[in-house]
C-alpha positions in Angstrom: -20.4 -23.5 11.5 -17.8 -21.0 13.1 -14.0 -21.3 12.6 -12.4 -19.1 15.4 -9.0 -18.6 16.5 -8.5 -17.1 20.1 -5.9 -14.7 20.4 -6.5 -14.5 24.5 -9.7 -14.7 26.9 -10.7 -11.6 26.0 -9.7 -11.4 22.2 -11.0 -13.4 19.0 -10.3 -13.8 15.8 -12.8 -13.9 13.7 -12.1 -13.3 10.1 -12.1 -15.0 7.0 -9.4 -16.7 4.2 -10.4 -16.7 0.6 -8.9 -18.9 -1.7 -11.2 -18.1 -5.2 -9.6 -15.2 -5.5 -7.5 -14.7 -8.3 -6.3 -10.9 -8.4 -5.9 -9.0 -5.0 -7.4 -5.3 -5.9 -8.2 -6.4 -9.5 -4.1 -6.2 -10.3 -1.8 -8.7 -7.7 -2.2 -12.2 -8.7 -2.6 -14.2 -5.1 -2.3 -17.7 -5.9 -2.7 -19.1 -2.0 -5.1 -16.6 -1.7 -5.7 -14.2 1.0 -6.7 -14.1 4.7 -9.2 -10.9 6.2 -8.5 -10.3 9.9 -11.2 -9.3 11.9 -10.4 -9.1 16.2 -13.3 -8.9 18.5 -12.5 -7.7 21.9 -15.7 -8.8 24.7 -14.9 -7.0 27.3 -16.4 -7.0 30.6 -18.4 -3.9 29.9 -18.4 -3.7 26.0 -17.8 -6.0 22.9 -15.4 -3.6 20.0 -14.8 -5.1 16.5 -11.9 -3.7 14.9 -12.8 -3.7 11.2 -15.0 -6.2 8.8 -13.9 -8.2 5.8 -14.3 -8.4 2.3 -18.3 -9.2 1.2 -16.3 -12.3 -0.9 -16.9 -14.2 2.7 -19.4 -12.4 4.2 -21.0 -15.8 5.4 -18.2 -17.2 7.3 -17.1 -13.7 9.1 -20.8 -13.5 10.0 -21.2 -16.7 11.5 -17.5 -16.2 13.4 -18.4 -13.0 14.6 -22.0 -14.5 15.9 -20.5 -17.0 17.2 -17.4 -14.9 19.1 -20.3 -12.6 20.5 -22.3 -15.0 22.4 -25.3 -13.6 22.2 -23.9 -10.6 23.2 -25.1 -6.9 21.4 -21.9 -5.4 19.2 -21.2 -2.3 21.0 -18.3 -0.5 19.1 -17.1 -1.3 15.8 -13.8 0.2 15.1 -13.1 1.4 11.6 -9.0 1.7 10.7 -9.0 1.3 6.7 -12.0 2.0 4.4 -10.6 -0.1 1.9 -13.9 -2.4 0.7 -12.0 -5.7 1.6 -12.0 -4.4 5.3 -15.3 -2.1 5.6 -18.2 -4.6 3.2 -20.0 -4.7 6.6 -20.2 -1.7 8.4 -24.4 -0.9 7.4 -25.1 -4.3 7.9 -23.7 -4.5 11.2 -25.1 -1.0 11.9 -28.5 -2.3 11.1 -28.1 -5.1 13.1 -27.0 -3.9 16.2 -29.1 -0.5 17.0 -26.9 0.6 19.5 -23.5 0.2 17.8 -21.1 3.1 18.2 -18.9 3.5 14.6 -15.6 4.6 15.8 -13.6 6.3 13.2 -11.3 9.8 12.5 -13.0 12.5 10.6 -11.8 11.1 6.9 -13.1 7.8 7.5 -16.4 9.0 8.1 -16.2 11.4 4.6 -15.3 8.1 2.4 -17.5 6.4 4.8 -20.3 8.7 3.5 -19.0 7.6 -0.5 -19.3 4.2 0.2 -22.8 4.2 2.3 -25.0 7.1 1.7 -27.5 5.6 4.1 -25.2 5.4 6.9 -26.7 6.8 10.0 -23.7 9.0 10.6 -25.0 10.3 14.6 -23.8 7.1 15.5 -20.5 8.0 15.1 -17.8 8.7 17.4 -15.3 10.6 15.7 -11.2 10.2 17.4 -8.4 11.8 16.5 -4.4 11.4 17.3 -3.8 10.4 20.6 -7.6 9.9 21.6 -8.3 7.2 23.3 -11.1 4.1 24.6 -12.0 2.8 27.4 -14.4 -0.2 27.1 -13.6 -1.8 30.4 -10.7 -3.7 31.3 -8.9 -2.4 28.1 -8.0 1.2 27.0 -7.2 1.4 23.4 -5.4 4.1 22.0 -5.5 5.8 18.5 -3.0 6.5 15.7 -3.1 8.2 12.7 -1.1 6.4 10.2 -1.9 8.4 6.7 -0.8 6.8 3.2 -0.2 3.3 5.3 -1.7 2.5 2.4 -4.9 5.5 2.0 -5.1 8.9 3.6 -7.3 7.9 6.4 -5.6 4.5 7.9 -5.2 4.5 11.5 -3.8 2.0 14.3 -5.1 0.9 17.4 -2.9 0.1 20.3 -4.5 -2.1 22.9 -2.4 -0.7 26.3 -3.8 -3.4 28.3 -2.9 -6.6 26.2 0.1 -4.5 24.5 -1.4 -5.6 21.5 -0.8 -3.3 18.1 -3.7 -3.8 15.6 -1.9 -2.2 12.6 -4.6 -1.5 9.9 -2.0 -3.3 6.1 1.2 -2.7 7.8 2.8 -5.9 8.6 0.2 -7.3 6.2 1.3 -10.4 4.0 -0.6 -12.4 0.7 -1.7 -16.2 1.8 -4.5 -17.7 3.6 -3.6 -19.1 6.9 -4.4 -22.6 6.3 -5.7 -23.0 10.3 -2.2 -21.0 11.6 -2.6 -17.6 13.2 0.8 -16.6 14.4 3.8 -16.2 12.3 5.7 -18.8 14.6 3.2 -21.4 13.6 4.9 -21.4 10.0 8.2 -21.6 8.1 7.7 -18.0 7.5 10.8 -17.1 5.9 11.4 -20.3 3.8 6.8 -20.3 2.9 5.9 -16.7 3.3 8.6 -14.1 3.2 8.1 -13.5 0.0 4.8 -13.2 -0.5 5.0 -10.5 2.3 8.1 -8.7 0.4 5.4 -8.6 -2.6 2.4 -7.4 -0.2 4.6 -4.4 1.2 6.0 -2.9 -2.0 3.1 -3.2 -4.5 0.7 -2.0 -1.8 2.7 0.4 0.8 6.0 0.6 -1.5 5.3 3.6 -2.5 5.1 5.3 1.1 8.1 4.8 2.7 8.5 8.1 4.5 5.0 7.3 6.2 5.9 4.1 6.7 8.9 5.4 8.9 6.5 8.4 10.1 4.6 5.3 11.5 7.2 3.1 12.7 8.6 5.8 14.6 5.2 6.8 16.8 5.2 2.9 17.0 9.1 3.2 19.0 7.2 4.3 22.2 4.9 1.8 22.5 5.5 -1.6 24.6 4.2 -3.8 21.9 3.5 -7.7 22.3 1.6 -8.4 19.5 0.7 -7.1 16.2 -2.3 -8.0 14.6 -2.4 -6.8 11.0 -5.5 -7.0 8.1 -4.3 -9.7 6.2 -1.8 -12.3 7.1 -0.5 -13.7 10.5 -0.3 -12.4 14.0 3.3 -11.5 15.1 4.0 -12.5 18.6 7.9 -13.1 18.3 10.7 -12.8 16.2 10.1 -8.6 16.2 13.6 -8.2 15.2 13.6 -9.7 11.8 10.3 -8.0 10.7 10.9 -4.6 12.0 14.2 -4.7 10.3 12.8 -5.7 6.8 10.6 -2.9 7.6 12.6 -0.4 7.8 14.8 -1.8 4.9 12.1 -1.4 2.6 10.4 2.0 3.8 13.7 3.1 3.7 14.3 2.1 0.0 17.7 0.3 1.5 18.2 -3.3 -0.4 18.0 -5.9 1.6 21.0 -8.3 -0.2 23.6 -7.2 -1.7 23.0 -9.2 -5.3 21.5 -8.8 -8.9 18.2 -8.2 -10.2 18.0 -9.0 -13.8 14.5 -8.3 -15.6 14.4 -8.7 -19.3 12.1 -8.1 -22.5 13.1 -10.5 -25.5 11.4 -11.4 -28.7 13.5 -14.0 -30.2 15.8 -15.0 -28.0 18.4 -12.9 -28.4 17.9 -10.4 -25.6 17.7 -13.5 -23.4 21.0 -15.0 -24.5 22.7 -11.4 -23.6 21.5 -11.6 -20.3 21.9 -15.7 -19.6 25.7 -14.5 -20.3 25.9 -11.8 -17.7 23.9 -14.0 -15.5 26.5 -16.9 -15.6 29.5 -14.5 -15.3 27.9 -13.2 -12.4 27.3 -16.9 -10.5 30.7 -17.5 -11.4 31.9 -15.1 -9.1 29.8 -16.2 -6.5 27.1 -13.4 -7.2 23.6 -14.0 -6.2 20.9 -13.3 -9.1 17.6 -13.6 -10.3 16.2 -13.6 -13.6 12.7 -12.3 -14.6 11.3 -12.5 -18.4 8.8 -9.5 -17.9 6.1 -11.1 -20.7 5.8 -14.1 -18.6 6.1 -13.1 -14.9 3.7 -10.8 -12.7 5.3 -7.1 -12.6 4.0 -7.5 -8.5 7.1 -10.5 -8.2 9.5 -8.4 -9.9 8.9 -4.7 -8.1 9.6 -7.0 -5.1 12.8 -8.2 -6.0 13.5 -4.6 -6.9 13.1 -3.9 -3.5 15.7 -6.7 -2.3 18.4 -6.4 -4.4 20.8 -3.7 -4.5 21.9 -4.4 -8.0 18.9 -4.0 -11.3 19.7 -4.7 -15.0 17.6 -4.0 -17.2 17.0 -5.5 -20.5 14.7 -4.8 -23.7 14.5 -4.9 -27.3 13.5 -1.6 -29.1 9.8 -1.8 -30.2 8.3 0.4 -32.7 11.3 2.9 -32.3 10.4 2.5 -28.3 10.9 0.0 -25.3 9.6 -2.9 -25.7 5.8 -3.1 -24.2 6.2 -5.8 -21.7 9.3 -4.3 -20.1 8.3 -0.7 -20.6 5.0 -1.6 -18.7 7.0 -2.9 -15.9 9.1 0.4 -15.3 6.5 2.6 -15.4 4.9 0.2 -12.8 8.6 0.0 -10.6 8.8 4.0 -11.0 5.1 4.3 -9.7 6.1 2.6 -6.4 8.9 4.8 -5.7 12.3 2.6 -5.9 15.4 4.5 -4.9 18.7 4.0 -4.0 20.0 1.2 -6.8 22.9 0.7 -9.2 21.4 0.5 -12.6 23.1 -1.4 -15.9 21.2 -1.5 -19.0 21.0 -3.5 -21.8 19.3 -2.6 -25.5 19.0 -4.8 -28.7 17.6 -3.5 -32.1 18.2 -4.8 -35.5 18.2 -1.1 -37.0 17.7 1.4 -34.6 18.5 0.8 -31.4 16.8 3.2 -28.5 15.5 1.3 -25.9 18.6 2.1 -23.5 18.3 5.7 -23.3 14.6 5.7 -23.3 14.7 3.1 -20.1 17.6 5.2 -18.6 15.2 8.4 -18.8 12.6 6.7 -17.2 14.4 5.4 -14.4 16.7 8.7 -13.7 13.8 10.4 -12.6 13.7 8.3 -9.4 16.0 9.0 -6.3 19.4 7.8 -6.1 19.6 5.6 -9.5 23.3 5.4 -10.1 24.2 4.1 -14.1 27.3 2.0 -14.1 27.9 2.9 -17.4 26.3 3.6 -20.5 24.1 1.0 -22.2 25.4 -1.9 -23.7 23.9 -1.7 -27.1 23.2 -5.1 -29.2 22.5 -5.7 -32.9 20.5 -8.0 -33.7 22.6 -11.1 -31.9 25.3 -11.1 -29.2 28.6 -10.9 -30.8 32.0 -11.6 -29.6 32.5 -7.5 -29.0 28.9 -7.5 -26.5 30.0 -11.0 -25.3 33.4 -9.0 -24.0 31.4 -6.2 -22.7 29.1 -7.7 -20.5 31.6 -10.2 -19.0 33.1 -6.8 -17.9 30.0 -5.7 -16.9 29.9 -9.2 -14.6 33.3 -7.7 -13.1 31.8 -4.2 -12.6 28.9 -5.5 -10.6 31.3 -7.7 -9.0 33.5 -5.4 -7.8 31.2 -3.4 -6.2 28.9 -5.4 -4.2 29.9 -6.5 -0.5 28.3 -9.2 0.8 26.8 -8.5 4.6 26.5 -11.6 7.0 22.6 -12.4 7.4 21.3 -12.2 11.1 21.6 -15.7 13.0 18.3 -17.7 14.4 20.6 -17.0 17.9 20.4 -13.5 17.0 16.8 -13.3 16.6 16.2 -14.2 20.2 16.2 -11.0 21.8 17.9 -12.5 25.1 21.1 -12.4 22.7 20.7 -9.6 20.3 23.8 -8.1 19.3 23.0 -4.2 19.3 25.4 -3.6 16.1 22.8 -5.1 14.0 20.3 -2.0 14.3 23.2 0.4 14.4 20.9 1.5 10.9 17.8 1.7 12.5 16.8 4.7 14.6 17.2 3.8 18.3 13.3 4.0 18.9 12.6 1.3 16.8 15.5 -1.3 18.6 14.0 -0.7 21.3 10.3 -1.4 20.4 12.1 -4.5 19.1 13.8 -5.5 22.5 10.4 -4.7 24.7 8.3 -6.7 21.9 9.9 -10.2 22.8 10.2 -10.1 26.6 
């Protein structure tokens, strides 16, 4: 039986949510699972599907999309990511409606190819930058959006609903649990999180496409966004474009302290359970990670929102520690920039896994060391105690707490400009239009 949301009388969801699945992409743990959106558009002279789902819940999408069609043929099927969670159904639905038209840009069709030898490739309408659709009653334009998360993604904008269907941008983890729209939730208490963790481990690493992106988005007169996974955003523009362009731009979101640790035997821990407390006692926000316990995704995320990251780690077979060095080269991979940096290193011998995590980490952008590591033997003692509690000051010192933007300011009828005095002018106004 069909489960349906619709978006308006001419628009459909009609994808799927998974909840077995353990790892998204084999790596990101998803514990409340994932959703795959799938929009059909019937309009009065054609029917366009803007992308499949994953073959994990090929038997719902199928009876949705049956259902959604009304016994109408599938005349366009619009392809933006070739990713297999968005793309499991292209032959399928190409065998079962002879006269669909596969709309895609020229590199969809080449991985297209990879993925379906068989694929009847004259029935293919390749687009380009700028090109656009006209199915009826809606004209949909085309944008290339390259490394938003592989090299072919594109967007479609919908100029007659205003309605952006945005490929993984705006994407977020968690199955929708019968809500659609991002209003229909708690989102920042239930979700923001889990979105944080969706952007940087999938599109972290491409923040200057992700602002190439957001910026072609600046001109458009957007209404709704409609990304692959995760809700539909129909308000509240201001706070998601602005954690946006926080991230793409490698900015921290809140001034406060990342600490990540590696410890064996407890001792590590007890170094940084010291700095921790110092910190709170001067009314410094932190969060603590032990990197052999908690999923490197969680932690790269918190990277991302704090401008503050120490870094802690035994020295392992003259090395980092495994655990922790794992997780750098995992942080590096996706691109972080723009931090303050302390370290920490512990070693009953030789110490070494200070300057070994300080090489790794200075080859990314704008990695500022407070000072050199603080180096522990064995166990904290009263010297170490003394340095980190002026390391607690250091850290201190520097950070400047912002205010956060206001529910009132979220309403766009009150928006006070100053707040995107950061972002570039395109993007407030996309912001302003988006919640009329």
């Amino acid at each position: 039986m069909h489960c349906t949301r619709q978006i308006n009388p001419d628009v459909t969801w009609v994808g799927a949510n998974d909840r077995r699945l353990a790892m998204f992409e084999g790596v990101y743990e998803v514990p409340r699972g994932v959703s795959y959106n799938s929009y059909l558009i019937c309009d009065d002279d054609k029917t366009v599907l803007l992308d499949t789902v994953d073959k994990a819940v090929w038997r719902t999408f199928m009876e949705n999309l049956n259902y959604a069609l009304q016994g109408r043929p599938l005349d366009y099927l619009i392809v933006q990511h070739m990713e297999p969670d968005h793309s499991a159904f292209i032959l399928q639905l190409q065998i079962l409606h002879p006269n669909l038209t596969i709309v895609c840009n020229e590199r969809t069709l080449g991985y297209m190819k990879q993925f379906f030898p068989t694929l009847d490739s004259s029935r293919v309408l390749l687009v380009k930058e700028g090109d656009t659709l006209t199915t009826g009653r809606h004209t949909l334009h085309f944008i290339l959006a390259p490394m938003v998360h592989w090299p072919e993604v594109m967007l479609t904008y919908d100029a007659t609903d205003k309605t952006l269907y945005s490929a993984d941008a705006f994407g977020c983890f968690g199955a929708l649990n019968g809500a659609l729209y991002a209003d229909e939730v708690d989102f920042e208490r239930e979700y923001m999180d889990e979105m944080r963790r969706y952007y940087t481990n999938i599109v972290g690493k491409y923040g200057q496409q992700v602002q190439s992106v957001l910026a072609k988005a600046s001109g458009l007169d957007i209404r709704l966004i409609c990304p692959l996974h995760g809700f539909l955003w129909r308000a509240n523009f201001v706070e998601l474009l602005h954690k946006y362009h926080l991230w793409s731009s490698y900015e921290p979101e809140e001034q406060g302290v990342l600490i990540a640790y590696a410890s064996v035997y407890g001792n590590t821990e007890n170094a940084v359970e010291i700095l921790a407390t110092c910190l709170r006692e001067q009314g410094i926000t932190t969060v603590m990670y032990d990197v052999s316990v908690t999923p490197a995704s969680e932690i790269v995320a918190q990277a991302f929102r704090f401008s503050h990251l120490v870094f802690a780690a035994t020295t392992y077979n003259a090395g980092i520690f495994i655990a922790m060095e794992d997780f750098l080269n995992d942080l590096t991979a996706h691109n972080i920039q723009n931090r303050v940096v302390a370290l920490i290193e512990n070693g009953t011998w030789a110490p070494t896994s200070g300057g070994l995590m300080q090489q790794k980490l200075a080859k990314c952008k704008n990695i500022t060391f407070l000072q050199d590591p603080i180096t522990i033997v064995s166990s904290v003692k009263e010297e170490q105690r003394v340095k980190l509690v002026e390391l607690a000051k250091t850290i201190a010192g520097e950070i400047v707490v912002h205010p956060a933007i206001s529910p009132e300011q979220e309403d766009s009828s009150i928006i006070d400009p100053t707040i995107f005095m950061s972002i570039p002018y395109g993007l407030y106004l996309l912001t302003t239009k988006g919640e009329n």
